[in-house]
C-alpha positions, -999 to 999 in steps of 0.1 A, spaced: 140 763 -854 140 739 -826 158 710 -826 141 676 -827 156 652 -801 149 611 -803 131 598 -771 137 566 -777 177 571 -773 174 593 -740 147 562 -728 173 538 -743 202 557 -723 184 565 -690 176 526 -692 212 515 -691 223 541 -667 194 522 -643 210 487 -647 247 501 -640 233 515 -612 213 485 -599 244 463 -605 264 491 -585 237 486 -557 243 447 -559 281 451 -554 281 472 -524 253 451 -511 274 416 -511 309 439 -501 289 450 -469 279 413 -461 311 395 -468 329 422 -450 303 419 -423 311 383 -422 347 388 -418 346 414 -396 319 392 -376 344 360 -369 371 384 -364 355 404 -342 341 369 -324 371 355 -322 391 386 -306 356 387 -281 364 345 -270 395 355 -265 390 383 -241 359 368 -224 376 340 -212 414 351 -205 437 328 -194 436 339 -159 395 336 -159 396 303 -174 403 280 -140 372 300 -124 348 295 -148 356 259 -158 350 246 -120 318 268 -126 306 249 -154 319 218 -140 295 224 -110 262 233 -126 273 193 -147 277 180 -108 253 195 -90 228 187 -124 240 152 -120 232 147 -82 196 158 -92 191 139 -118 196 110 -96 177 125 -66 147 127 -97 158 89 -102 153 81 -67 121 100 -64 97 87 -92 102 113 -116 98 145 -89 118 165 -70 94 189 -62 73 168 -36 35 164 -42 17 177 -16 18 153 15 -16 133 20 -16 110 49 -31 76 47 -59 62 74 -75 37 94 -89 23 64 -59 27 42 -24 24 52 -9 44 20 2 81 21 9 93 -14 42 88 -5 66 58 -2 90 61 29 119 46 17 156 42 33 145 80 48 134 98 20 99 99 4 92 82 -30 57 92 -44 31 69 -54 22 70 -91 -3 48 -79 -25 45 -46 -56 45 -27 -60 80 -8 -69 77 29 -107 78 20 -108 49 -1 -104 64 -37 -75 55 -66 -54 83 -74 -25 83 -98 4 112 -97 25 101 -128 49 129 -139 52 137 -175 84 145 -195 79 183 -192 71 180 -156 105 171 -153 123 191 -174 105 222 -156 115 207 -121 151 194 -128 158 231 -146 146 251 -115 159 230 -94 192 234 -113 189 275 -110 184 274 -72 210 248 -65 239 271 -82 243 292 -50 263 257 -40 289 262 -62 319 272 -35 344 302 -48 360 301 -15 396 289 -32 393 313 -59 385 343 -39 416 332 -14 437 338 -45 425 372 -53 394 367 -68 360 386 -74 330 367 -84 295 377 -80 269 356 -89 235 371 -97 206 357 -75 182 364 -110 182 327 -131 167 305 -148 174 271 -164 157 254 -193 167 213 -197 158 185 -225 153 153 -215 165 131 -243 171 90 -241 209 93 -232 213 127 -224 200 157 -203 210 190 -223 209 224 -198 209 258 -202 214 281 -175 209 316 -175 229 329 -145 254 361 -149 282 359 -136 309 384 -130 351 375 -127 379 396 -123 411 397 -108 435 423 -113 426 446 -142 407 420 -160 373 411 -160 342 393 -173 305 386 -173 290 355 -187 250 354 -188 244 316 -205 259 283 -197 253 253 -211 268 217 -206 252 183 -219 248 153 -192 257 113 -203 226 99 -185 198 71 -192 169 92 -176 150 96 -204 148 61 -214 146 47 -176 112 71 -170 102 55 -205 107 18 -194 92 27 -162 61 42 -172 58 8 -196 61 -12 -166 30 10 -151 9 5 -178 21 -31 -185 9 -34 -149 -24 -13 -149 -37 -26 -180 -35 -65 -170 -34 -60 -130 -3 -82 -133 2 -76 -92 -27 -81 -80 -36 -114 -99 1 -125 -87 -8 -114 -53 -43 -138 -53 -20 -166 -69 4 -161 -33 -27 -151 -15 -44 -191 -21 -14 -209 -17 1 -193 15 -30 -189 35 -61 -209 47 -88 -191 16 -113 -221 11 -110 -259 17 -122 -289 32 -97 -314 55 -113 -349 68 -110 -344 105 -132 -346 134 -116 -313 151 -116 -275 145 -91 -263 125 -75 -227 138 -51 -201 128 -37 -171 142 -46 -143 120 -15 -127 134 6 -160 119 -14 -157 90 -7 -119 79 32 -126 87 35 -160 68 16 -139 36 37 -108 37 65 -128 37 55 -150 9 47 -118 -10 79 -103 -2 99 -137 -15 76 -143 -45 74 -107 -57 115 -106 -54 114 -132 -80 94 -116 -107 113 -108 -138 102 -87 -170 108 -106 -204 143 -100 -211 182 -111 -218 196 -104 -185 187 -134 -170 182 -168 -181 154 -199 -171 167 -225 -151 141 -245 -157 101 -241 -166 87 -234 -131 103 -203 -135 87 -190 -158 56 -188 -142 73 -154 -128 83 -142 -161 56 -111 -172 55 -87 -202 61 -58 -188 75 -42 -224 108 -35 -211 142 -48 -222 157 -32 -187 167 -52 -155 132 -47 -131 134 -55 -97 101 -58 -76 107 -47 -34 80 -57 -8 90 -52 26 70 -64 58 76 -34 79 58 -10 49 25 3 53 0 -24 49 -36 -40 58 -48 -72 60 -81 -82 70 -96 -118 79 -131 -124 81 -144 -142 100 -119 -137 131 -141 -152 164 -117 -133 194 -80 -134 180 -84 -172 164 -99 -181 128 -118 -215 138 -136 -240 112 -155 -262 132 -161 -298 121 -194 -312 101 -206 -347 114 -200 -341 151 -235 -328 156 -261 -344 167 -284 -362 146 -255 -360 118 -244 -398 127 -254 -413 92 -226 -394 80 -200 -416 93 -171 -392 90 -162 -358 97 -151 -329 77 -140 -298 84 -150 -268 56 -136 -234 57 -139 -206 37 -120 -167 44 -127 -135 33 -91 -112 31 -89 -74 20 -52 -65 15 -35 -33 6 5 -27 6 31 -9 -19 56 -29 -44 84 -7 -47 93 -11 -89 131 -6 -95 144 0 -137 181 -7 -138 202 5 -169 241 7 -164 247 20 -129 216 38 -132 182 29 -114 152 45 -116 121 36 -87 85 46 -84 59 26 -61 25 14 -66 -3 4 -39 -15 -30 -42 -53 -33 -35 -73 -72 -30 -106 -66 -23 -125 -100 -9 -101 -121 -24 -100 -109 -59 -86 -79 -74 -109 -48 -78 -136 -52 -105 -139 -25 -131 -165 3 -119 -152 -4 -84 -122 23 -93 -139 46 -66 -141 36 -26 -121 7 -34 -117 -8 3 -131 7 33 -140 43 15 -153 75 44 -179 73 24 -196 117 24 -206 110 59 -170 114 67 -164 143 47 -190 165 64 -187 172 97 -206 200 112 -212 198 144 -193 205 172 -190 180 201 -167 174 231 -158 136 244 -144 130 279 -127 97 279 -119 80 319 -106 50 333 -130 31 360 -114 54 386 -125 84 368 -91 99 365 -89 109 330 -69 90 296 -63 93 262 -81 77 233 -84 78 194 -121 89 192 -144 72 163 -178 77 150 -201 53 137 -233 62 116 -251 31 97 -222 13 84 -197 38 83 -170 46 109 -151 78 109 -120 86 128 -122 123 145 -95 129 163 -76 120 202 -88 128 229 -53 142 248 -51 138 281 -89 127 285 -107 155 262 -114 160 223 -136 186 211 -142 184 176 -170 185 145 -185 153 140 -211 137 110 -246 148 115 -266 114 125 -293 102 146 -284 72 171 -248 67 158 -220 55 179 -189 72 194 -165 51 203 -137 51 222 -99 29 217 -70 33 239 -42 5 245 -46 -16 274 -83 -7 280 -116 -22 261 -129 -7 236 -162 17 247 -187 29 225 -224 45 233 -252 63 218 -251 95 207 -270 118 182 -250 142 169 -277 172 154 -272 196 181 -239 204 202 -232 181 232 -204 165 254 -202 126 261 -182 110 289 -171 76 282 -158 51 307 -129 30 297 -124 -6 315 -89 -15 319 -72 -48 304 -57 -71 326 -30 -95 318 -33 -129 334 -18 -161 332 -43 -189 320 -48 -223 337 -68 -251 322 -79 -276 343 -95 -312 333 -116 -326 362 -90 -304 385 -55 -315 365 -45 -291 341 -35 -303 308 -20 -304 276 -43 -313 254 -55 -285 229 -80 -264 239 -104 -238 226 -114 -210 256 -140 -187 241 -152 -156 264 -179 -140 246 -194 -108 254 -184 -81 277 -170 -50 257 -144 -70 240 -146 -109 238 -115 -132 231 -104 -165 219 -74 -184 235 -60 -213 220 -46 -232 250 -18 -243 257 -3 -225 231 -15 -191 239 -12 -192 283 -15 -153 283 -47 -134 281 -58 -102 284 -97 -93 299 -115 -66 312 -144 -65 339 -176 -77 321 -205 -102 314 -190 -134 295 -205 -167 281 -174 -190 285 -173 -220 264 -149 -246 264 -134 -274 238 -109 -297 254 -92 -327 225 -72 -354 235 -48 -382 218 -66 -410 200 -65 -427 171 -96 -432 156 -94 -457 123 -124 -449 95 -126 -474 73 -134 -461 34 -174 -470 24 -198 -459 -3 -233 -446 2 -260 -446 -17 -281 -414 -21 -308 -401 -39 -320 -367 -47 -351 -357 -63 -346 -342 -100 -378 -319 -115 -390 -338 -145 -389 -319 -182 -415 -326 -202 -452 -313 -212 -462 -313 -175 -436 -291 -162 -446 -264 -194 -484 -263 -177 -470 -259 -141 -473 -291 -126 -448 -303 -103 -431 -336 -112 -402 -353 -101 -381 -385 -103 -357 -398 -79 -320 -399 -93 -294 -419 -71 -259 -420 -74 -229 -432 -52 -210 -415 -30 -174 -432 -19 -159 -416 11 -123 -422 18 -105 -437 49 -92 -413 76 -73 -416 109 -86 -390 137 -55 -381 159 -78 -352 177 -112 -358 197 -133 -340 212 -132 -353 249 -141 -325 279 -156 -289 276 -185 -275 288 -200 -234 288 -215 -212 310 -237 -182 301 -235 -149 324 -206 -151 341 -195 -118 355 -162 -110 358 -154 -83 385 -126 -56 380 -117 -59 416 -107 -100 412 -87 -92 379 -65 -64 394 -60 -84 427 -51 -119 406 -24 -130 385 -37 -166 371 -74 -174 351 -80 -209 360 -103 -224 338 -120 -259 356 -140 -282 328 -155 -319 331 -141 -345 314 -168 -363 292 -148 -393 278 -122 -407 257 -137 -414 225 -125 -443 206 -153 -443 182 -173 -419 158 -203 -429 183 -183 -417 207 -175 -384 194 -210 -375 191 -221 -385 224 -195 -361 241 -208 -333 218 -242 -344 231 -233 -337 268 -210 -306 261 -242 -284 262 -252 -294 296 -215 -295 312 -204 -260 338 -171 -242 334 -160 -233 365 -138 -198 366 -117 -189 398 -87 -166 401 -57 -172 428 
């Protein structure tokens, strides 16, 4: 008879043998990982010791005290540089716009986070934060070869240094944390080492200089804080618009001009400060220079008058900016006094150099300043902001060759230009007398021809099919200019206009006794002004001017006015100037052969009087247009 067995004591059995054997499992488990643990610092601590014996240490300290050098000298080079070491691309500015998108400064390039390209159109090239890190960390790898083992190997020993690395950095506020990835292999004598990764941690305010300096850029962009400072400078160091109670011109040198306003902008710019602690108000005018830029750093603000830059003055008659005088003219004696109302149009462009200090640290970018007629650019006008190529410039097609001469046919350089509507292009230099290069397609456009010490040329040319043009330069003479007053020559200021001819000039005599002319057909004028002291005593006029009348006539289209009169009180002046000889001549011809052979211009006018009253003044302006200028050379 088979014995019965109980299932439920072999299920009850077989289930505590399982949980003996699951807590077995468990033991061994946590024995394996705390003698793993153990055997792991053991095992790490025996391997520091023997990768860096005592003999290896002195190598591979200067090592890693050489990657925190030569990562140091970069960072600052990245300081220096805008945020780059790897260059941008080099883009070279123009005729119509001094900037490059680069900033030479003491010898080295800075770029641009902000300029206008050479064709007229704003760019920006603002690094970012991991633009950086990837350029500082391969910089960093290629820069290790100039770590010198030169004294170690002269002691006995080996290092090889793999040329296959990499380095990966993090730019923090204070800090610049870099790993390297470069083997490298050490031994002298029977010991020996190779260490793949490197890392060292740099005490440095990059991070939080590139973050003041980029906002100072936007600070700047979003409230055009330069160029509305530049228009303040602008208006109050240079002739812009005005009127000035006098009976003669008023003229500048536009040459004078440009200096005297880079030089303001240079002074006034150096005085701008961001809102701060590190400097204090001495008193309230100064805080007209103190801006928001949202930066507790030190700023400093660099123009310089030798950097790229353009200033143009319209109108320029010649080389002079003249205002002629209202009330002189005939007919305009009710006046009773003159005035003299000027108004000039001035497109600038030149960098500010914008320095962040912290500690000893200083980081620089530079932005390109733009003033487009007198104001800063309007919004929409972000594109072709001064003096843009316009797509006329950019395609150029056809293939022509220019010959450029002097009147003896012998041949010369020249910077070659073409002109189609109201668009000039620069192609190119003609080198040694001859340029072949594509030009703009266009139908009657101009070529046009510049080289120093000759008149500018220009002539016709369509430029649909392939063809050559010669151009014939005329050579500038420089002479020595006389003015003579009823034959004397004098001292009194004088205004010698020769108009026409391929280049026309402007003297202003006797401060400017040195012209330079070329053979051509001129219309000379001449505007002599003595000494005198003219007294106008102050008077009110009464004038009237007829007003439209509202009312139910004017709303069915009939035309009704009513006379509304008012006073008008005009000050006393004093006339130190006055019009008093001149005369002008049209279609004088000026022969090559008498400027080469001559060394003096003598200019002969009339004298018409000496004015001692407003009557006076106008009478002499009435028989300037019937007056000769006589031209001789000795």
């Amino acid at each position: 008879m088979v014995e019965k067995r109980d299932l439920s004591r072999d299920f009850l059995f077989v289930k505590k043998e399982s949980k003996k054997a699951q807590l077995a499992i468990f033991v061994i488990v946590a024995l394996v990982l705390v003698a793993g643990v153990v055997i792991f610092f053991i095992v790490r601590q025996s391997v520091q010791t023997e990768v860096i014996p005592q003999d290896l240490k002195p190598v591979y300290e200067y090592f890693t005290s050489c990657i925190e050098y030569q990562s140091e000298g970069l960072i600052q080079d990245m300081e220096s540089r805008g945020g780059y070491l790897e260059m941008p691309d080099f883009e070279a500015g123009s005729p119509y716009m001094p900037f490059s998108n680069q900033l030479n400064f003491l010898g080295f390039g800075v770029p641009y986070w902000s300029y206008v390209s050479g064709n007229g159109f704003q760019k920006e090239q603002i690094p970012t934060i991991n633009h950086m890190q990837d350029d500082l960390g391969n910089a960093i790898a290629r820069d290790v070869d100039r770590c010198n083992f030169d004294q170690f190997r002269e002691r006995g020993y080996s290092i090889e240094l793999t040329e296959s690395r990499s380095a990966v950095t993090k730019i923090s506020e204070h800090n610049v944390e870099v790993s390297l990835n470069a083997p490298i292999k050490i031994s002298k004598g029977n010991q020996s080492i190779t260490m793949n990764s490197h890392k060292v941690s740099i005490k440095t305010e990059l991070g939080g200089l590139y973050n003041s300096a980029k906002n100072i850029y936007l600070k700047q962009k979003e409230g055009m804080i330069f160029e509305n400072f530049t228009v303040d400078t602008l208006y109050m160091y240079a002739p812009v618009t005005g009127v000035e109670l006098t009976c003669s011109p008023k003229v500048w040198s536009p040459y004078n001009v440009s200096n005297i306003l880079m030089n303001a902008l240079a002074a006034n710019f150096a005085n701008i400060k961001s809102e701060g602690n590190y400097y204090q108000l001495n008193n309230n005018l100064n805080k007209y220079f103190v801006k928001d830029f949202g930066t507790k750093d030190s700023v400093n603000f660099l123009v310089m008058e030798n950097w790229p830059h353009k200033i143009e003055i319209s109108p320029v008659d010649g080389n002079l900016m003249i205002a002629q005088p209202v009330g002189t003219q005939e007919g305009l004696g009710i006046l009773g006094f003159c005035y003299v109302p000027y108004h000039f149009v001035y497109n600038l462009a030149f960098p500010v150099l914008v320095q962040v200090y912290r500690n000893s640290e200083v980081f620089q970018f530079p932005v390109g300043v733009v003033i487009k007629n007198n104001r800063p650019p309007q919004p929409g006008e972000d594109d072709a902001v001064v003096g843009s190529e316009s797509d006329v410039c950019r395609y150029k097609n056809t293939q022509m060759t220019v010959n450029t001469y002097d009147a003896k046919l012998r041949p010369i350089s020249a910077d070659i230009y073409f002109k189609c509507l109201d668009t000039t292009c620069r192609i190119g230099k003609s080198v040694g007398g001859t340029l072949t290069e594509k030009f703009p397609q266009c139908i009657n456009g101009y070529i046009i021809a510049k080289s120093e010490d000759y008149a500018q040329k220009k002539i016709i040319a369509s430029t649909n099919y392939e063809g050559t043009v010669d151009l014939i330069l005329d050579k500038k003479y420089e002479l020595t200019l006389k003015v003579l007053v009823n034959g004397r020559e004098t001292n009194d200021n004088t205004i010698v206009i020769f108009d026409g001819g391929e280049e026309g000039f402007t003297s202003m005599y006797p401060q400017q006794r040195t012209i330079k002319i070329s053979e051509g057909l001129y219309n000379v004028s001449v505007q002599s002004f003595s000494k005198t002291s003219i007294s106008l005593a102050s008077k009110t006029v009464n004038q009237c001017v007829d007003v439209p009348e509202v009312g139910i006539a004017s709303m069915f289209g009939f035309d009704s006015t009513t006379k509304n009169c008012f006073d008008v009180t005009i000050p006393s002046q004093t006339l130190n100037e006055a019009f008093s000889a001149g005369g002008q001549t049209d279609g004088v011809y000026i022969f090559g052969s008498d400027l080469e052979k001559s060394k003096v211009m003598i200019i002969n006018v009339p004298e018409i009087s000496r004015p001692a009253t407003l009557e006076d003044i106008q009478k002499n302006y009435e028989a300037y247009d019937s007056n000769q200028v006589e031209v001789s050379f000795i």
